[in-house]
C-alpha positions in Angstrom: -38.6 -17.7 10.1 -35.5 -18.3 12.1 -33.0 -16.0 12.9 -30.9 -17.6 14.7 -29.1 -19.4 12.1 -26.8 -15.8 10.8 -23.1 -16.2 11.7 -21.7 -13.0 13.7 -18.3 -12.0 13.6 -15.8 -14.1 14.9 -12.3 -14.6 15.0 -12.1 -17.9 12.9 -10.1 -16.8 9.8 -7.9 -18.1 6.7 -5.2 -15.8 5.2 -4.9 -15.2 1.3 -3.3 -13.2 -1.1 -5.2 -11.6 -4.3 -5.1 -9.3 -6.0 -7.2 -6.1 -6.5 -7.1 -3.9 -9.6 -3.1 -3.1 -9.4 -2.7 -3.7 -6.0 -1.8 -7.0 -4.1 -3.6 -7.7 -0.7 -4.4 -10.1 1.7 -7.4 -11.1 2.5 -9.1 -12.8 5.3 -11.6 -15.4 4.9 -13.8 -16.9 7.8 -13.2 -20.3 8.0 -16.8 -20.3 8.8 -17.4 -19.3 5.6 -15.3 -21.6 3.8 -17.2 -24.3 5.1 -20.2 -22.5 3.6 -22.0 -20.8 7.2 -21.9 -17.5 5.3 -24.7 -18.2 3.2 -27.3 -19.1 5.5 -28.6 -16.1 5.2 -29.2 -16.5 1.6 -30.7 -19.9 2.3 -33.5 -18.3 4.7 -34.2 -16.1 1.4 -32.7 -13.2 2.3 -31.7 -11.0 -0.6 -30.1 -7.4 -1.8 -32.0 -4.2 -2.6 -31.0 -1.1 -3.4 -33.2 2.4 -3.6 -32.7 6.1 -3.2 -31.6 5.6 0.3 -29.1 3.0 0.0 -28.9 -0.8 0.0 -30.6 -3.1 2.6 -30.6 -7.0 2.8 -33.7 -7.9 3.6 -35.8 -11.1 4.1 -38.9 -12.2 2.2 -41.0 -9.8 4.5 -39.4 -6.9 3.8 -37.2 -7.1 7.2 -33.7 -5.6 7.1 -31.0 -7.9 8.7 -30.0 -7.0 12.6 -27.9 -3.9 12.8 -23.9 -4.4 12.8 -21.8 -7.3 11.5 -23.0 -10.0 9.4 -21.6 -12.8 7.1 -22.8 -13.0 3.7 -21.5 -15.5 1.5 -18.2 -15.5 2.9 -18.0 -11.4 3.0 -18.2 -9.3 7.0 -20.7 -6.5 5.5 -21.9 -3.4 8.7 -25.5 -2.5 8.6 -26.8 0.1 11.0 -29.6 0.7 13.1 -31.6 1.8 9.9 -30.7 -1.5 8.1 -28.4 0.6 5.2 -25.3 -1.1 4.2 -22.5 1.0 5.2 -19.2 2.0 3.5 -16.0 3.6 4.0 -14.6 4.5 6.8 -16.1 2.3 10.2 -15.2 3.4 14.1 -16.6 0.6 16.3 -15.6 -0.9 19.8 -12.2 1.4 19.4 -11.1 0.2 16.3 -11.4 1.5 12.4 -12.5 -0.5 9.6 -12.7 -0.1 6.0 -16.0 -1.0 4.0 -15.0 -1.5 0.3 -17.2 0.1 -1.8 -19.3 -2.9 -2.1 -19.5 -3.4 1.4 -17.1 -5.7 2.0 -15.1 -5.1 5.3 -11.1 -4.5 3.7 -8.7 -6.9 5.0 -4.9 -6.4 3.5 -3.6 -3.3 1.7 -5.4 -0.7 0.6 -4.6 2.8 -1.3 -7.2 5.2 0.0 -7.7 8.8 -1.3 -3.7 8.2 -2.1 -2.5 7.1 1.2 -1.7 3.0 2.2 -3.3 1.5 4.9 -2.9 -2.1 6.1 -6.3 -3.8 7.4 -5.5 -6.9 9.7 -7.5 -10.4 9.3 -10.0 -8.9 11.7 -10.3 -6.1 9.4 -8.6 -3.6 12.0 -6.9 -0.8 10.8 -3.0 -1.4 11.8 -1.2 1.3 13.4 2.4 1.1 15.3 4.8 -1.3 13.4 4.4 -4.7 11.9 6.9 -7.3 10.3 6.3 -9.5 7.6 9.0 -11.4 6.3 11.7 -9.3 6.2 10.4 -5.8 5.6 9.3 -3.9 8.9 6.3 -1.8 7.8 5.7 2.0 10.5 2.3 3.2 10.3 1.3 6.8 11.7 -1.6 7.2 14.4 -4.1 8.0 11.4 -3.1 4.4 9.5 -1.4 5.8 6.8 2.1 3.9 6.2 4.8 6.1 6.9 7.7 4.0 5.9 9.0 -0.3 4.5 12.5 -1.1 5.7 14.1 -4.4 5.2 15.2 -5.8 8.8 18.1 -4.7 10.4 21.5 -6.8 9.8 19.7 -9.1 7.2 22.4 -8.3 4.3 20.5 -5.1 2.5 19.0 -5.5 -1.1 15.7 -6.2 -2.1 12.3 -7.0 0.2 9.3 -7.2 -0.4 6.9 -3.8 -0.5 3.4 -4.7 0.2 2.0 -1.8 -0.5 3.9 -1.7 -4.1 1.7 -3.2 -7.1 4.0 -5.6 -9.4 5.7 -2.8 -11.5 6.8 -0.7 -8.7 8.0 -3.6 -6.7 10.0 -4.8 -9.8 11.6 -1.7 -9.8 12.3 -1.0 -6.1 13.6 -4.4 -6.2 16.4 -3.8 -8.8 17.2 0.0 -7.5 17.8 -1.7 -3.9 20.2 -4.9 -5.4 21.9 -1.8 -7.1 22.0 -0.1 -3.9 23.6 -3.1 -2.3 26.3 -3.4 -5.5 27.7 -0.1 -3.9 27.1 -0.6 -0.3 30.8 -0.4 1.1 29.8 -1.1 4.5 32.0 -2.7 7.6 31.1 -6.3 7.2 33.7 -8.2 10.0 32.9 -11.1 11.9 30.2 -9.7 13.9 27.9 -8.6 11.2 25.3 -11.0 12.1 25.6 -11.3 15.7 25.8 -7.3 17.2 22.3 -6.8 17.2 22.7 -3.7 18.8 24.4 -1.9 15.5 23.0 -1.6 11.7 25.6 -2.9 9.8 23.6 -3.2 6.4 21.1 0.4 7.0 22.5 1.8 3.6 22.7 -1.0 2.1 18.5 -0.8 0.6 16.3 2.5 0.4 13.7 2.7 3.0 10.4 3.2 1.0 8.8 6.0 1.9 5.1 6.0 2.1 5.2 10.3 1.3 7.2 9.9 -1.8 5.2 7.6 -2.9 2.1 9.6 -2.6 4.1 12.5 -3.9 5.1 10.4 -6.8 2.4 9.0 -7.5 0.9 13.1 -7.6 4.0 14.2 -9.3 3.5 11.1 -12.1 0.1 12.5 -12.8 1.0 16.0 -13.2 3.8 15.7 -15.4 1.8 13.3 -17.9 -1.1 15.5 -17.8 1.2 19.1 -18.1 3.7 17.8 -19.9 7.7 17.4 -18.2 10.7 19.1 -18.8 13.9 19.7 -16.9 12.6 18.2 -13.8 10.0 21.5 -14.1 6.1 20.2 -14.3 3.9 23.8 -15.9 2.0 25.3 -13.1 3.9 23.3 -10.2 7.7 23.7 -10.5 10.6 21.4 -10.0 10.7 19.0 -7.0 12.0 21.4 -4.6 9.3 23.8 -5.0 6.2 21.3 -4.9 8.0 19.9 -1.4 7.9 23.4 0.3 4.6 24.1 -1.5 3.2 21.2 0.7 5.1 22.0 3.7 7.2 18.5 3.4 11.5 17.6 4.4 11.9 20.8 1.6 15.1 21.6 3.4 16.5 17.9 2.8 18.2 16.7 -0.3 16.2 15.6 -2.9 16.4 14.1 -5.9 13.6 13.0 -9.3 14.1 11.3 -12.0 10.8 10.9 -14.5 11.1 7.6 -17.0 9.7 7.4 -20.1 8.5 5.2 -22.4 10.2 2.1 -20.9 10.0 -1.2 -21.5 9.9 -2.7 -18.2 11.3 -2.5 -14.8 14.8 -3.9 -16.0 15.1 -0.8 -19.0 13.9 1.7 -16.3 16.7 0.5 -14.3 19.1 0.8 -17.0 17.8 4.1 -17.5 18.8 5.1 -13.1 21.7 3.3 -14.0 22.9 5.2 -16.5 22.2 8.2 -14.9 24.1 6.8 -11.7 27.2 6.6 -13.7 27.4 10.0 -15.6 26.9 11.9 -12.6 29.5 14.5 -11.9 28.5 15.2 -8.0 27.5 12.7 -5.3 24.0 14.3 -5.2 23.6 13.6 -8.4 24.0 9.5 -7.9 20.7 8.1 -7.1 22.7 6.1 -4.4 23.6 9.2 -1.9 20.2 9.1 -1.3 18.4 7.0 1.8 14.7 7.2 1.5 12.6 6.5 -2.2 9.4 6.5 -3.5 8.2 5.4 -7.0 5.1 5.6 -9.2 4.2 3.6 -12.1 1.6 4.0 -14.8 1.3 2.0 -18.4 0.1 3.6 -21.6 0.4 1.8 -24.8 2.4 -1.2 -23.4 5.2 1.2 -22.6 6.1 1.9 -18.6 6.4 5.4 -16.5 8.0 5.9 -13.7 8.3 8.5 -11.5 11.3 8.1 -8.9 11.7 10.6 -5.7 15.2 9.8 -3.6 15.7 12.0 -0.5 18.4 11.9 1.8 
């Protein structure tokens, strides 16, 4: 039988956006597969098994594909030196990888054990900064995504989060137009042109990956224990979970939990609202720099949990 015919890794690839569960990625595709090379491995009648040890892909005799990359029907899967399909977390040639949990090498977003990640078309783990569009995405050492800003001197308001699934985004989009409505920024002549200063930096909330993972814990919690006066049973208010986890619990902070919404335009209303009773400028959602949101539905009704910090 040959062999020769199964396509290794290569850096022939497409660019596509799907969508995953409640999260939007992008995915790479090998334009080698597109044009159908991925499946000549099925075509020499190679085939999936699984047993007690794992799961192989192995040939009509038995034998397990060669060890490391392979296409299959359009998919990168990793097999190693004992022909087991791997998963999780890859290091190889001094990059990381992510194996979804069917195999399939992650390319886009993904939320793993809480944290964002961003996986580029090869499937390498991005670390450093990247821009797309106008949001300018930092990630930490480790991967995780420490922050989404919209670029500097490009007028403030609402960008694109791609980390955020469609509910959150809605959301973050409204509370940063409303954060523009009350941006009272110098905008002379130059606003464009001096590169050099951020005319429009208050003018949007940089989205911070921690607040959302804290959001998205805090969200949890408080439907699980129950919520009242910003105090979840068994974890506190705000302020004590931050120094409880060692995080900015010195810096000003703000939550606001949203119930039973209909929408990202009611829970709006909702911050709104709250925006224009307050009494103290700590108290107005737009004192506040940095945010992270949560989202989860129940019944057809939306909650949202919203951390500001400043």
């Amino acid at each position: 039988m040959k062999r020769g015919k199964r396509k290794r890794k290569t850096g022939a690839e497409t660019y596509r956006k799907f969508r995953w569960g409640s999260v939007w990625f992008t995915a790479a595709v090998s334009a080698l597969a597109v044009l159908g090379a991925g499946t000549a491995l099925a075509a020499e009648g190679y085939s999936w098994i699984s047993d007690a040890s794992g799961v192989r892909y192995v040939n009509q005799q038995g034998q397990s594909v060669s060890p490391g990359w392979q296409l299959i029907d359009g998919k990168w899967y990793w097999f190693g030196e004992d022909g087991l399909m791997k998963t999780g977390w890859l290091n190889t040639e001094g990059y990381w990888y992510y194996l979804d949990p069917s195999g399939a090498m992650a390319v886009g977003w993904r939320t793993i054990d809480g944290a964002s990640y961003y996986f580029r078309e090869s499937g390498a783990m991005q670390t450093g900064h990247m821009t797309q569009g106008e949001t300018v995405y930092a990630f930490a050492d480790s991967g995780r995504v420490e922050s989404a800003r919209k670029t500097k001197n490009s007028g403030g308001g609402s960008f694109e989060i791609g980390f955020y699934d469609e509910a959150c985004q809605n959301l973050a989009s409204n509370l940063n137009e409303m954060k523009l409505d009350s941006f009272d920024g110098d905008e002379d002549e130059d606003y464009y042109e001096d590169e050099k200063r951020n005319y429009d930096k208050d003018a949007s909330y940089v989205i911070s990956g921690k607040l959302t993972e804290i959001a998205e814990h805090r969200l949890e919690a408080a439907r699980d224990k129950g919520y009242g006066n910003g105090n979840i049973p068994g974890e506190g208010e705000l302020s004590d979970y931050l120094k409880a986890i060692g995080y900015n619990s010195g810096r000003r902070s703000m939550e606001v939990y949203i119930r039973n919404a209909d929408g990202a335009d009611e829970a709006e209303e909702k911050i709104l609202d709250l925006q224009e009773d307050a009494k103290k400028r700590k108290d107005r959602p737009d004192y506040y720099s940095e945010m992270g949101i949560a989202h989860r539905e129940d019944g057809g009704r939306d909650y949202y949990m919203v951390i500001f910090m400043r």
